[in-house]
C-alpha positions in Angstrom: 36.1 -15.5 -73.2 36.8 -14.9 -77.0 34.4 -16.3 -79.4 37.0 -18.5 -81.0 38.1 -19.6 -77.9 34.5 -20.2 -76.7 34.3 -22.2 -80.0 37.4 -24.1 -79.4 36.3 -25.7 -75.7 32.7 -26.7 -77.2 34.4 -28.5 -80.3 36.3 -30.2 -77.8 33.6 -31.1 -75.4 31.5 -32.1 -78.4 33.9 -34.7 -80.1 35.2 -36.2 -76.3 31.0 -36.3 -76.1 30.8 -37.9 -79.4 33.6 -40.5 -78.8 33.2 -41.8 -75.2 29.2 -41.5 -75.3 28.5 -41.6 -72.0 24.8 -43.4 -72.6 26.0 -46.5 -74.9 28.9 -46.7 -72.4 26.0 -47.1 -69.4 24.0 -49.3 -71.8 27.2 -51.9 -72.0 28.5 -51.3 -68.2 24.9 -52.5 -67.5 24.8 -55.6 -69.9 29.0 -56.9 -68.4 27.8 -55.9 -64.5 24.6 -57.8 -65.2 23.6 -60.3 -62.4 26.0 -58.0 -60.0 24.7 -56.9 -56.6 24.8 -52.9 -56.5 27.9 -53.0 -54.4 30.0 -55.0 -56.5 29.0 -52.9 -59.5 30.0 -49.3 -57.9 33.0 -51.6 -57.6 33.7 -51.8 -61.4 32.7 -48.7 -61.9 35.6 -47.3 -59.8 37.4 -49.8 -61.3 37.0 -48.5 -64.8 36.9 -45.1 -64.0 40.2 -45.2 -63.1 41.8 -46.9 -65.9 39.5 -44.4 -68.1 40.8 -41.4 -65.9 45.0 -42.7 -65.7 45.0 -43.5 -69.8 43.1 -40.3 -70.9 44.6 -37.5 -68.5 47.9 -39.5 -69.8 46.6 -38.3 -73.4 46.3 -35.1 -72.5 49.3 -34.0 -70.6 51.4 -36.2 -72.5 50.7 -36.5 -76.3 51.9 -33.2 -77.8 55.5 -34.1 -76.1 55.5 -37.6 -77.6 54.4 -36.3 -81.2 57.8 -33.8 -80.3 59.9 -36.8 -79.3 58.8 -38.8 -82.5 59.1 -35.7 -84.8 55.9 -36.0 -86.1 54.1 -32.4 -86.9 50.9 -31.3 -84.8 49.5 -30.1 -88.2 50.1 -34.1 -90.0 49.1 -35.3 -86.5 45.7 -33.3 -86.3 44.8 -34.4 -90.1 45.5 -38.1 -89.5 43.4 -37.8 -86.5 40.7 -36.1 -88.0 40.8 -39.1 -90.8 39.9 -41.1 -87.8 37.5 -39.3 -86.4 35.7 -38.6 -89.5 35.9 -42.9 -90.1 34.6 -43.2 -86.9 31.7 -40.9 -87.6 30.4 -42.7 -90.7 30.0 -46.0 -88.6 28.2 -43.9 -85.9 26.5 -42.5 -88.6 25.0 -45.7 -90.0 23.6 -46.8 -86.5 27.1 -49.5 -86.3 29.5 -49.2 -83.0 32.5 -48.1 -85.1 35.5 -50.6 -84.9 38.3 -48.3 -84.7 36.9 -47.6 -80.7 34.6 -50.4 -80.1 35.4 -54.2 -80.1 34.3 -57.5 -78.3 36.3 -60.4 -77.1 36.3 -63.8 -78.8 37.3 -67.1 -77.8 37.6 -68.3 -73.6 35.3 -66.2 -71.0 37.5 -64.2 -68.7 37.4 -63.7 -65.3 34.6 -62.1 -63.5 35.2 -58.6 -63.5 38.1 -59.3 -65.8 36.2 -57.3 -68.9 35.5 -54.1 -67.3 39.1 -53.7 -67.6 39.5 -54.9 -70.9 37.5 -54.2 -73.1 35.6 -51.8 -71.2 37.6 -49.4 -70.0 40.4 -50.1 -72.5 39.5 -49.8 -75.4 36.1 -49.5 -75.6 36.3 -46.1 -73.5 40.1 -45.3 -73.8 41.1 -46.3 -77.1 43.0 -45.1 -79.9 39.5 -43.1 -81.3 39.7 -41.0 -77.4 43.4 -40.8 -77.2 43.9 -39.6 -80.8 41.1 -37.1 -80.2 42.4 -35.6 -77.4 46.0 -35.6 -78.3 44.7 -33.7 -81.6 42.4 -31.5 -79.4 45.0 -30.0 -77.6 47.6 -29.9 -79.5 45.3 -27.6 -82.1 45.9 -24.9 -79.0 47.6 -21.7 -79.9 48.1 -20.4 -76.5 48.0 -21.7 -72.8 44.6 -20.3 -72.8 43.2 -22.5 -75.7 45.0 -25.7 -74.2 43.7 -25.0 -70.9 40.0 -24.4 -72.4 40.8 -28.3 -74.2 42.0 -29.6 -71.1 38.4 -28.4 -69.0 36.4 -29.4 -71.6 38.0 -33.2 -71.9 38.2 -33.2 -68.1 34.7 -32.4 -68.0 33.7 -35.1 -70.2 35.5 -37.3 -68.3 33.9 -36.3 -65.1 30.5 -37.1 -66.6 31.5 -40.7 -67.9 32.8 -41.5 -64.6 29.7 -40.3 -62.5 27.3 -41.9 -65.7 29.3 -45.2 -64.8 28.1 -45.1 -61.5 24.3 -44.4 -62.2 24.5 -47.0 -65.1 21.8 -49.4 -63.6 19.3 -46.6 -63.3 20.2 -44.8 -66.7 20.3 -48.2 -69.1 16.7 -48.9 -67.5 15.7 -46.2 -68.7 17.0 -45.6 -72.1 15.5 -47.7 -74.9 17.4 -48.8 -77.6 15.9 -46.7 -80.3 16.9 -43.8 -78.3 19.9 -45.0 -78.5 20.4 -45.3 -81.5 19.0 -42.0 -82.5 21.6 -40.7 -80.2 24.5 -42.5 -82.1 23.9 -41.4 -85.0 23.6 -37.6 -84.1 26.9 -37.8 -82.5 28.0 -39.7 -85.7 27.3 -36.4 -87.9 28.6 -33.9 -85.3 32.5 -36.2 -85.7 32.1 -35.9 -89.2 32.0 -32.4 -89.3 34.5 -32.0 -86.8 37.1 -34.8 -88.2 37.0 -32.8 -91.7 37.1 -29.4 -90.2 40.7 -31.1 -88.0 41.6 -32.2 -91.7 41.4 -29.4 -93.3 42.8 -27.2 -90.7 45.8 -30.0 -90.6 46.3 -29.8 -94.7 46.3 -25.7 -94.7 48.6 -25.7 -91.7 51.2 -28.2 -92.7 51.0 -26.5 -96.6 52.1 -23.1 -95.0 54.4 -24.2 -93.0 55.9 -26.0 -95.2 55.9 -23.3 -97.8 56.7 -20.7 -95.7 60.1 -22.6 -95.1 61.1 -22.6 -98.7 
């Protein structure tokens, strides 16, 4: 494995880290299952997982062909998503849940189990922040090599959330909330770095391409 690509599969398991953080996510799947025996909350998990897994493999296999359909340039693509990442950073960065990927429903209670679904698994897990990530991650890949190196590394991630979801009582015990935080705001930094890195790799791209088709 090339050092660039080696580079390329631990940016993208770093910002799918980053984004979905699989400890918070426990921390909250423990404070919606709360008062749930363990068998009905291994039932939310798979619940969850799934939505999680459908939305974001749907991401991955299908974003690059939708930017295609739309006509929208990877290069413009990757820079707007990098904008959001970067945003999203800056929140995680000041110890605040950011609101592009995190939000909390208002008005009547739903259902029991009703808000594992939503907002939970959509979009507190796989929202816009996740699904512009990944579309951005792998549509940065040169060759099939590159794209399958993005697609291990957000499958990976993926992986973890789901088994995290399922040992969620015995991690959010365990993790106190300055840890927590501590955590966010590390992960914060590493999107900001990455989100300007995808800008700037987005503006250079788009300017030569652009140029070199005057």
């Amino acid at each position: 494995m090339k050092t660039s690509d080696f580079s390329i599969f631990i940016q993208a398991f770093m910002a799918m880290f980053a984004i979905l953080n699989p400890i918070l996510a426990a921390t909250i799947f423990v404070s919606m299952t709360e008062g749930m025996d363990a068998k009905q909350a291994r039932k939310e998990a798979l619940k969850a997982s799934i939505v999680i897994v459908v939305i974001l493999t749907g991401a991955a296999f299908g974003g690059t062909y939708i930017l295609k359909f739309l006509g929208i340039p990877l290069s413009a693509f990757e820079a707007a998503g990098g904008l959001i990442i970067l945003m999203m950073g800056m929140h995680m960065l000041g110890g605040k849940t950011t609101t592009v990927q995190h939000r909390t429903t208002h008005g009547t209670p739903t259902q029991e189990g009703d808000s594992i679904i939503v907002p939970f698994a959509m979009p507190i897990m796989a929202g816009p922040g996740a699904i512009t990530t990944i579309i951005a991650l792998t549509s940065r890949a040169t060759t099939d090599w590159q794209y399958t190196l993005s697609l291990i590394a957000i499958a990976s991630m993926i992986l973890i959330v789901v088994i995290v979801l399922f040992l969620s009582g015995y991690i959010g015990k365990h993790i106190k909330p300055g840890v927590q935080e501590i955590i966010m705001r590390f992960m914060g930094l590493v999107l900001m770095a990455i989100g300007a890195q995808m800008i700037l790799e987005g503006i250079i791209e788009f300017s030569t391409n652009t140029l070199g088709t005057k």
